[in-house]
C-alpha positions, 0 to 999 in steps of 0.5 A: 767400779771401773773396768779395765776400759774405762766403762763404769759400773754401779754394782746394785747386786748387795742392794738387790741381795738385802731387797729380794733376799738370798733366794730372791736374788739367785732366782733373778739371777737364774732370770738373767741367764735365761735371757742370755741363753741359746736355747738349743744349747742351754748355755750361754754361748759367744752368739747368744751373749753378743745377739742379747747384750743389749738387754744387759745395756752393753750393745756396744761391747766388742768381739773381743769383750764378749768372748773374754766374758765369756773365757771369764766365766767358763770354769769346765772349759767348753766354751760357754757359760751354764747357769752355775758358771754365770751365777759364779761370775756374777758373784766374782764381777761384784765386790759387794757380794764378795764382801757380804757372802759369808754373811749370805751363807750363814742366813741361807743356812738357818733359814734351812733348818 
């Protein structure tokens, strides 16, 4: 998948959803904000993010990059990312598991029964 400037990106989040399972890869998930999290603030903010990109392989993004991902995913318009607004756009960034979620959803919900 190509982004805007031209980076590509491989969306390995269907693979991981079939490898780890629904719970599996939201726990992983939950792992990934962790690692991008300010730890006073319990969000991801612009600092944490730019300070912690290179752990995601994205080093060299812009100010301006950082702050759109996070403009991307802040839905409740504070400013940074919680951890339900980082896993909701993770989804969003993945056509894979956009395709795949309703199939997700109705497994998840058996398996609760």
């Amino acid at each position: 998948m190509a982004s805007r400037n031209g980076i590509v990106f491989e969306d390995f989040f269907p693979a991981m959803v079939d490898k780890l399972g629904a719970e599996g890869f939201m726990k992983e998930l939950s792992n990934g904000f962790q690692l991008l999290v300010d730890e006073d603030r319990g969000l991801i903010t612009f600092e944490s993010l730019k300070r912690n990109s290179a752990l995601l392989g994205l080093q060299d993004m812009s100010d301006d990059e950082v702050k759109c991902m996070v403009r991307e995913g802040d839905l409740d318009g504070d400013g940074a990312l919680n951890e339900m607004e980082f896993c909701t756009l993770m989804f969003r960034l993945s056509p894979g598991l956009m395709m795949n979620s309703t199939k997700w959803l109705v497994e998840a919900i058996i398996s609760e029964m």
